[in-house]
N, C-alpha and C positions, 0 to 999 in steps of 0.2 A: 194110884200113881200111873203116869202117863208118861210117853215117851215121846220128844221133840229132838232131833235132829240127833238122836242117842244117847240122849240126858237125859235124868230123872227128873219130873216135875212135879210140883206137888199141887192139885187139883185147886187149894186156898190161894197160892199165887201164881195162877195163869193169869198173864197179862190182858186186863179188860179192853175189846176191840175200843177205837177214838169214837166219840158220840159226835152226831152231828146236828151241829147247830139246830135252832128252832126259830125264824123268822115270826114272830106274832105281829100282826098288825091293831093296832085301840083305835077304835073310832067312836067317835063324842055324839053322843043324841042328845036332842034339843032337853031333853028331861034324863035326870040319875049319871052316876058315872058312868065310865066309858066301859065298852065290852069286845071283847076279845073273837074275833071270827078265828074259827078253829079250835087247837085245843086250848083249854083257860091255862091262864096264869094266874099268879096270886095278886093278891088285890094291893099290896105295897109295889110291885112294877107297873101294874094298869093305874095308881094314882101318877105314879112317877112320871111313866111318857107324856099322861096326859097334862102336867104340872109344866113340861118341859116344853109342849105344843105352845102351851096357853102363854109361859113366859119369854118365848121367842117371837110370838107375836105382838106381847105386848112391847117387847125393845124394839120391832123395827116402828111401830106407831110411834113411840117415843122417838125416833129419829128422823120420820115425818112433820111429826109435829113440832123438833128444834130449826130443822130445815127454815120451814114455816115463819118460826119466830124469828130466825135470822135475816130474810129476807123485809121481813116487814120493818126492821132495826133502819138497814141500810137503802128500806126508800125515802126515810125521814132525812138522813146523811148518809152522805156519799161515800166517806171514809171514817170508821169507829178506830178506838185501840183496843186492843185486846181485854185491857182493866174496863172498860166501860160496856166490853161485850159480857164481863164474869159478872159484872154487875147486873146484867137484865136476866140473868139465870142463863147463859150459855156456857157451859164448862168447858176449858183447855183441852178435852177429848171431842166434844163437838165441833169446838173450833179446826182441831187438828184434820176431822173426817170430812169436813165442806170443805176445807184446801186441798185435801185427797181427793174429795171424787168431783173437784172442777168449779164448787159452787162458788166458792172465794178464790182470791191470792192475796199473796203477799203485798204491798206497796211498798213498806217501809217498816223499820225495826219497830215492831210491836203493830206495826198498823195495817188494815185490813180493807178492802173494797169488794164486789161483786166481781164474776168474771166478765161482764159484761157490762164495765165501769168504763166510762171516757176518761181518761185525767183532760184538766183545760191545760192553759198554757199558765194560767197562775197554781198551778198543785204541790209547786214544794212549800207557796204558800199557805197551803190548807196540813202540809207535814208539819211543818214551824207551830203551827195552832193548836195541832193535836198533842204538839210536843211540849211546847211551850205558852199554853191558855194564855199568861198575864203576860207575852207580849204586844207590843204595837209594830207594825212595818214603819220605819222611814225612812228618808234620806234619797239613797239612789233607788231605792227597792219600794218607794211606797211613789217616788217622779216614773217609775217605770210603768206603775200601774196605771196613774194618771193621764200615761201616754203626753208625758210634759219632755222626755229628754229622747235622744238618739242611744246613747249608752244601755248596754246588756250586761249588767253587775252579775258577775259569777256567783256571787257571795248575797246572801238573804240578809240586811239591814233589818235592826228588829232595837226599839227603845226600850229601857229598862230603870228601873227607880237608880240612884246611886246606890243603894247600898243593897241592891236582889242579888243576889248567886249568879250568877256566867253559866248559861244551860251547857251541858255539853253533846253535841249532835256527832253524828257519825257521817249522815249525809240529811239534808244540804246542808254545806259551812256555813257559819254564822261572822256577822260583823256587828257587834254591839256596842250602841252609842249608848252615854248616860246624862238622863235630864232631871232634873232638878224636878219636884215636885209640883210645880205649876204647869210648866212644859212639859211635863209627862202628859198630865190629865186633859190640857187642850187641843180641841181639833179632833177629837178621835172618831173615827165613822165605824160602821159596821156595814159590813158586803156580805152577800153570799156566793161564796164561791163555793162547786161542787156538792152542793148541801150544809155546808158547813162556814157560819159565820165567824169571819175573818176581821180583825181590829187594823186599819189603816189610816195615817193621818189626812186630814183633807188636802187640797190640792193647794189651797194659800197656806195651810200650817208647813206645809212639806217646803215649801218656797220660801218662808221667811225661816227653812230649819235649817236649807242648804247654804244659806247665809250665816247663820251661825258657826257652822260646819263647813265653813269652805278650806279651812286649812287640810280636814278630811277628803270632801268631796273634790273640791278642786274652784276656783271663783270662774273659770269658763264654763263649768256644769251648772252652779247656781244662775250666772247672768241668762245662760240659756234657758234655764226653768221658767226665771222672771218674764223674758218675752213672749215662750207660748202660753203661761199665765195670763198675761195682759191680752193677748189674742182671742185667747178662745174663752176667758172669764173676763167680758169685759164690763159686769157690772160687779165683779168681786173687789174693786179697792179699796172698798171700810173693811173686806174681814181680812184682806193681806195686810192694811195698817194694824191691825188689833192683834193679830199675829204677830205682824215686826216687833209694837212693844213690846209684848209679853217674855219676846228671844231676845229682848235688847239689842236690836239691828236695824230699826229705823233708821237714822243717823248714817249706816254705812249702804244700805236701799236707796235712801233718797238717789244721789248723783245718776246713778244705774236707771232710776223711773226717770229723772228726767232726762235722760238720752233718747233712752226710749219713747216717750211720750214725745 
């Protein structure tokens, strides 16, 4: 027995001084496990650090190498959606850590560009695409492209069978015309814009659609299409007539070309 501050102690429970810590360091030779400078450890901690070196190197490779792959995605197109990035093997946590650390942004709900991505001046037309593949531009939105009209339609004109679903977008608004199955399918071009090919009617299907559509568009937007039509396409008047038929507006065209002419 011993005595502390005038108590009795009993030798079995004297309180053992705090032990202090032991810093080991593992270091990997090219040959055998790893080995321990100073005093050893058991060989279940020297596998352990060294398992834990090895597999934190391999995860930031693995994060080099999604890098990698994402960049090579978006020099083929300009702007992907997120469904079509999980499709080429880039997971919702890779996506998440390139818009973290700058390599992406956002554009639009679900859709993605580089950070050092230009939008053109037609890009909500490339959002309309990504969003909605089966449609086609027309009307005011596909004369704007053509650089046929003066007018700036707030709203993305986009053709649709009669009887498709009504997309619904959040940005840009949508104006959706419906055409009948043959006037669907004629005229349709394909652009590239931003990397990414875009469906647009030609410049005489768009002219003989705004005549269809004049109650919508307006018949001073159509008559104005027709003339810079006639202007700047001056050997297009068999495919604006084949057009006319097809919209059944020949007959209300004629009087307007021969003013014109």
């Amino acid at each position: 027995m011993i005595y502390q501050e005038g108590k009795k102690v009993s030798l079995g429970f004297w309180p053992k001084p705090a032990r202090t810590p032991v810093v080991r360091t593992v270091v990997r030779g090219n040959n055998g496990p790893g080995r321990v400078i100073g005093r050893p450890v058991s060989a279940y901690k020297t596998s352990g650090v060294a398992n834990n070196t090895v597999h934190s190197v391999s995860s930031i490779s693995m994060n080099l190498a999604g890098k990698q792959q994402v960049r090579r995605l978006f020099a083929k197109q300009g702007v992907l959606r997120s469904r079509e990035l999980e499709s080429r093997g880039i997971t919702r946590v890779d996506l998440a850590r390139c818009v973290e650390e700058g390599v992406l942004v956002r554009v639009g709900r679900g859709l993605y560009a580089t950070a050092d991505h230009a939008p053109s001046e037609h890009h909500s037309l490339v959002q309309v695409t990504k969003r909605v593949p089966n449609a086609v531009f027309c009307l005011l939105t596909a004369l704007r492209f053509h650089e046929l009209t003066t007018q700036s339609p707030h709203e993305v004109w986009i053709a649709l069978a009669e009887d498709a679903r009504k997309p619904s977008l959040d940005y840009p608004k949508l104006r959706v015309a419906r055409f009948s199955k043959a006037a669907l399918a004629a005229g349709v071009e394909q652009h590239r814009v931003e990397g990414v090919t875009i469906r647009v009617y030609s410049a005489a299907k768009t002219v003989a659609d705004c005549f269809k559509y004049r109650n919508k568009v307006g018949i001073d937007v159509a008559v104005e299409a027709l003339r810079d039509f006639t202007r700047k396409h001056r050997g297009g008047a068999n495919e604006l007539a084949r057009h006319a038929r097809i919209c059944r507006v020949a007959r209300v065209m004629q009087p307007y070309l021969d003013a014109i002419g």
